[in-house]
ROGUGU-677800 format. One record per atom (N, C-alpha, C): x, y, z; residue in one letter. Coordinates in steps of 0.05 Angstrom, whole numbers, plus 5000, padded with zeros to 4 digits. Layout:
# ROGUGU-677800
XYZA
...
END
This chain:
# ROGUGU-677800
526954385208X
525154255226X
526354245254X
525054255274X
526754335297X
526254025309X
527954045331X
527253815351X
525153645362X
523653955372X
521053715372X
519453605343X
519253755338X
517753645312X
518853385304X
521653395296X
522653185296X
521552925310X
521552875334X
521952725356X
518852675351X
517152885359X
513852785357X
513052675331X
514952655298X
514752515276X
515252245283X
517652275300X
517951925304X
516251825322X
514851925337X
512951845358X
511251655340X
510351885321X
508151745304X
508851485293X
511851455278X
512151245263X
512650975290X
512951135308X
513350875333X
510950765331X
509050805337X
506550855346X
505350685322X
505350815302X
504250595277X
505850355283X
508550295283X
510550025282X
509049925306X
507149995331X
506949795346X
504449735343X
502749915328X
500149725314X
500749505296X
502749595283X
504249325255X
504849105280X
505749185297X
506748885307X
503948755313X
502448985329X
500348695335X
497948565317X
498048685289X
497448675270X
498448435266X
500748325264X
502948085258X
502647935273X
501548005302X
501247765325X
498547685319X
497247845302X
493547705299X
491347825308X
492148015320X
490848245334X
489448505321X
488248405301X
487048535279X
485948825289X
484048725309X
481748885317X
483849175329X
485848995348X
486249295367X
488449405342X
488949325320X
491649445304X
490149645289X
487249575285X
486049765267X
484749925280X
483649945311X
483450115328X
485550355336X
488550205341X
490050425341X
491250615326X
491150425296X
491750505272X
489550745262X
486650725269X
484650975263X
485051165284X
486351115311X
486051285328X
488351495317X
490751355305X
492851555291X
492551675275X
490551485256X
490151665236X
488451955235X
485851875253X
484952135259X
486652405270X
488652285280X
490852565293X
491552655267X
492752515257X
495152645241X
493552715206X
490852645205X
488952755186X
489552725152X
487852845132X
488752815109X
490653015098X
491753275117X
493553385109X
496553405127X
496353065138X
498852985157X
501252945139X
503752915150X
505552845141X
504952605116X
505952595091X
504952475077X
506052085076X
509252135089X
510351835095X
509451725118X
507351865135X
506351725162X
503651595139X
501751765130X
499851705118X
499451435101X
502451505084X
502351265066X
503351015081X
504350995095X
504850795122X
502550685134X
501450905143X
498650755157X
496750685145X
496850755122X
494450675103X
495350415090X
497350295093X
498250125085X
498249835102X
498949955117X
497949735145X
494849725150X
493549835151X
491349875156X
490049755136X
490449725103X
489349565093X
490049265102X
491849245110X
492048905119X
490448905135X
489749085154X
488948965173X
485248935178X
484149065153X
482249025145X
481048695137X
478148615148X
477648455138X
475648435107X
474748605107X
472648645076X
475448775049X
475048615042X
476648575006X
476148825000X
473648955002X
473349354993X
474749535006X
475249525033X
475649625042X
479149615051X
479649415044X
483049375045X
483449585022X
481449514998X
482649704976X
481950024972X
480650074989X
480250295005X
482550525011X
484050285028X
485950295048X
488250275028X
488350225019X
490850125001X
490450374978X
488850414967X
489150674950X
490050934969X
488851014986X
488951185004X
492351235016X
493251055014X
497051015009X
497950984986X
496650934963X
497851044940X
497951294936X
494251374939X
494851804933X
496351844956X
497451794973X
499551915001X
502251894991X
503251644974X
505851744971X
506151874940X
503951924921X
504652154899X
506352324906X
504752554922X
506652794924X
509352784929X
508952474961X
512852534969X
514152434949X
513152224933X
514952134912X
515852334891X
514552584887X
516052604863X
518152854868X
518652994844X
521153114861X
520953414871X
522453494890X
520953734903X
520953894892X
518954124894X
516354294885X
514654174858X
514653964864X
512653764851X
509553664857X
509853704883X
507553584905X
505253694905X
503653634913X
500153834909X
500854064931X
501354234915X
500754504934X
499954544964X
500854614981X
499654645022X
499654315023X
501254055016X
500253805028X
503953785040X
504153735072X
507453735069X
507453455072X
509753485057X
511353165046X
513653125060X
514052855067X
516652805076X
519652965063X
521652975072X
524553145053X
525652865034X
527652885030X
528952765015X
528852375019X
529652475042X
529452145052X
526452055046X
524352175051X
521952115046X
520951985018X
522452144998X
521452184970X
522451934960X
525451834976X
526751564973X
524951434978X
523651365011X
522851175011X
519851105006X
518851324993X
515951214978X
516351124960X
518851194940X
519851064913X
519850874910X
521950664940X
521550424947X
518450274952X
516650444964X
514750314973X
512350284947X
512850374927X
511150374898X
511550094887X
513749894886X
512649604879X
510449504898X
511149554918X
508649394939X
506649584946X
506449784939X
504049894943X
501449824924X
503649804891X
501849684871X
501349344881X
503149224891X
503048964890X
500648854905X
499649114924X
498248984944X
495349124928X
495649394916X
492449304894X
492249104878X
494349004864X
493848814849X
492648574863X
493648544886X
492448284903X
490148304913X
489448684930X
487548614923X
484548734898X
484948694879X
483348644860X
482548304845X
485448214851X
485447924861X
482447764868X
482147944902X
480147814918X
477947814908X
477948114893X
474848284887X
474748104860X
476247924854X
475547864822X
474648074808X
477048184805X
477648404779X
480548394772X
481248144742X
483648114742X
484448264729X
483448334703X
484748524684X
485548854707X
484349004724X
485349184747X
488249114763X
488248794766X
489948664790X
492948674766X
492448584743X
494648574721X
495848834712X
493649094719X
494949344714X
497249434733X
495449424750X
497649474785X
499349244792X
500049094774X
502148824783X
504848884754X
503649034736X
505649104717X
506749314728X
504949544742X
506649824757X
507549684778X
506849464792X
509149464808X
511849344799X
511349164778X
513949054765X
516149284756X
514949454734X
515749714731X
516849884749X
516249914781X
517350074803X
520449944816X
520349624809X
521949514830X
524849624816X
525249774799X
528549814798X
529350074826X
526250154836X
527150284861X
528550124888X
528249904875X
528249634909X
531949514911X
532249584930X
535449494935X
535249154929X
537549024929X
537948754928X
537948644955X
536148684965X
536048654997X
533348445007X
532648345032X
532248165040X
528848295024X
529348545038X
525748775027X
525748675000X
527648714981X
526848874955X
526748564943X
528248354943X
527748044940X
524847964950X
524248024971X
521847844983X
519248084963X
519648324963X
517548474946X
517748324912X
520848284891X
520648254868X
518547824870X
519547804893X
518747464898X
515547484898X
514247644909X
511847654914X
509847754891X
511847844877X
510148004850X
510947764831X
513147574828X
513447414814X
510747164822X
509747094838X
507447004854X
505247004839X
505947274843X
502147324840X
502147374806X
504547484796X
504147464757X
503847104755X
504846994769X
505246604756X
500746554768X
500946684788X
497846624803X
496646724778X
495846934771X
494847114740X
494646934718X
497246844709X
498346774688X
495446494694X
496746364714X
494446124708X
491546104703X
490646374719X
487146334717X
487446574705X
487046594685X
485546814661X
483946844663X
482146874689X
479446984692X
477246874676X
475146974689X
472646754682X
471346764651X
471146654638X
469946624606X
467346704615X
467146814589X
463646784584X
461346614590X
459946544602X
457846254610X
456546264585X
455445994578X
453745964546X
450846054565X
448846114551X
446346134554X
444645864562X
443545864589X
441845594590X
442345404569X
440345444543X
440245324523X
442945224510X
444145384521X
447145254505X
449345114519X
447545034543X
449444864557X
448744544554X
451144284555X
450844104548X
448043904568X
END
């Protein structure tokens, strides 16, 4: 990869990191304005760790529960390919190198964690409990680090949130209510 290429890769990840910030300051509207303006550049056959990045933020920064999960799948199929191992990937899609393949690895607890949450919203628990066990399942990718603690903490969360409401029972029929 030469120089520029290089340099204009990090552009992009700059560029997403300053939609995340104002995403974080509350600034919903312009994070998901700049966040689609990137996305349209860099398209569905962009670098695949920019993709799964922005699609990831971009579901937060969504306000409709569909459409976060939208957004949030759309960074799951993004980091398949880089994750697995090279000449693995879907054919003509280029994937991040090595470092890449690392850090989608890492990003697979919380990528599941954040379908599971949201399927959560959509009340669909038995979906939210699938993608909250793959993310449990992913975290031996997660260092013992401030990330990989605050990701295993958050999935511990939302299994104790699960665990309590078992989702909605059956309603009796008119007639069979007291």
């Amino acid at each position: 990869m030469t120089e520029q290429q290089e340099a204009s890769e990090d552009a992009v990840m700059t560029r997403i990191g300053q939609a995340v910030i104002l995403l974080h300051a509350g600034d919903r509207e312009e994070a998901r304005n700049r966040l689609g303006e990137i996305w349209s550049e860099i398209g569905e056959d962009g670098d695949s760790l920019h993709r799964c990045t922005l699609a990831h933020y971009m579901a937060d920064a969504q306000d409709d529960p569909a459409e976060e999960l939208a957004w949030d799948l759309r960074a799951l199929t993004a980091a398949a390919p880089a994750a697995s191992a090279p000449g693995e990937g879907i054919p003509g899609v280029r994937t991040a190198g090595r470092a890449g393949q690392r850090a989608m690895r890492v990003f697979y607890p919380s990528l599941h964690l954040s379908l599971a949450a949201d399927y959560v919203k959509l009340r669909r628990p038995e979906a939210a409990r699938v993608h909250l066990a793959r993310a449990r399942a992913a975290t031996g990718a997660l260092s013992d680090d401030g990330y990989g603690n605050g990701v295993r903490a958050a999935i511990a969360r939302l299994e104790r949130s699960l665990a309590a409401d078992p989702g909605e029972r059956p309603r009796p029929f008119p007639e069979q209510s007291p």
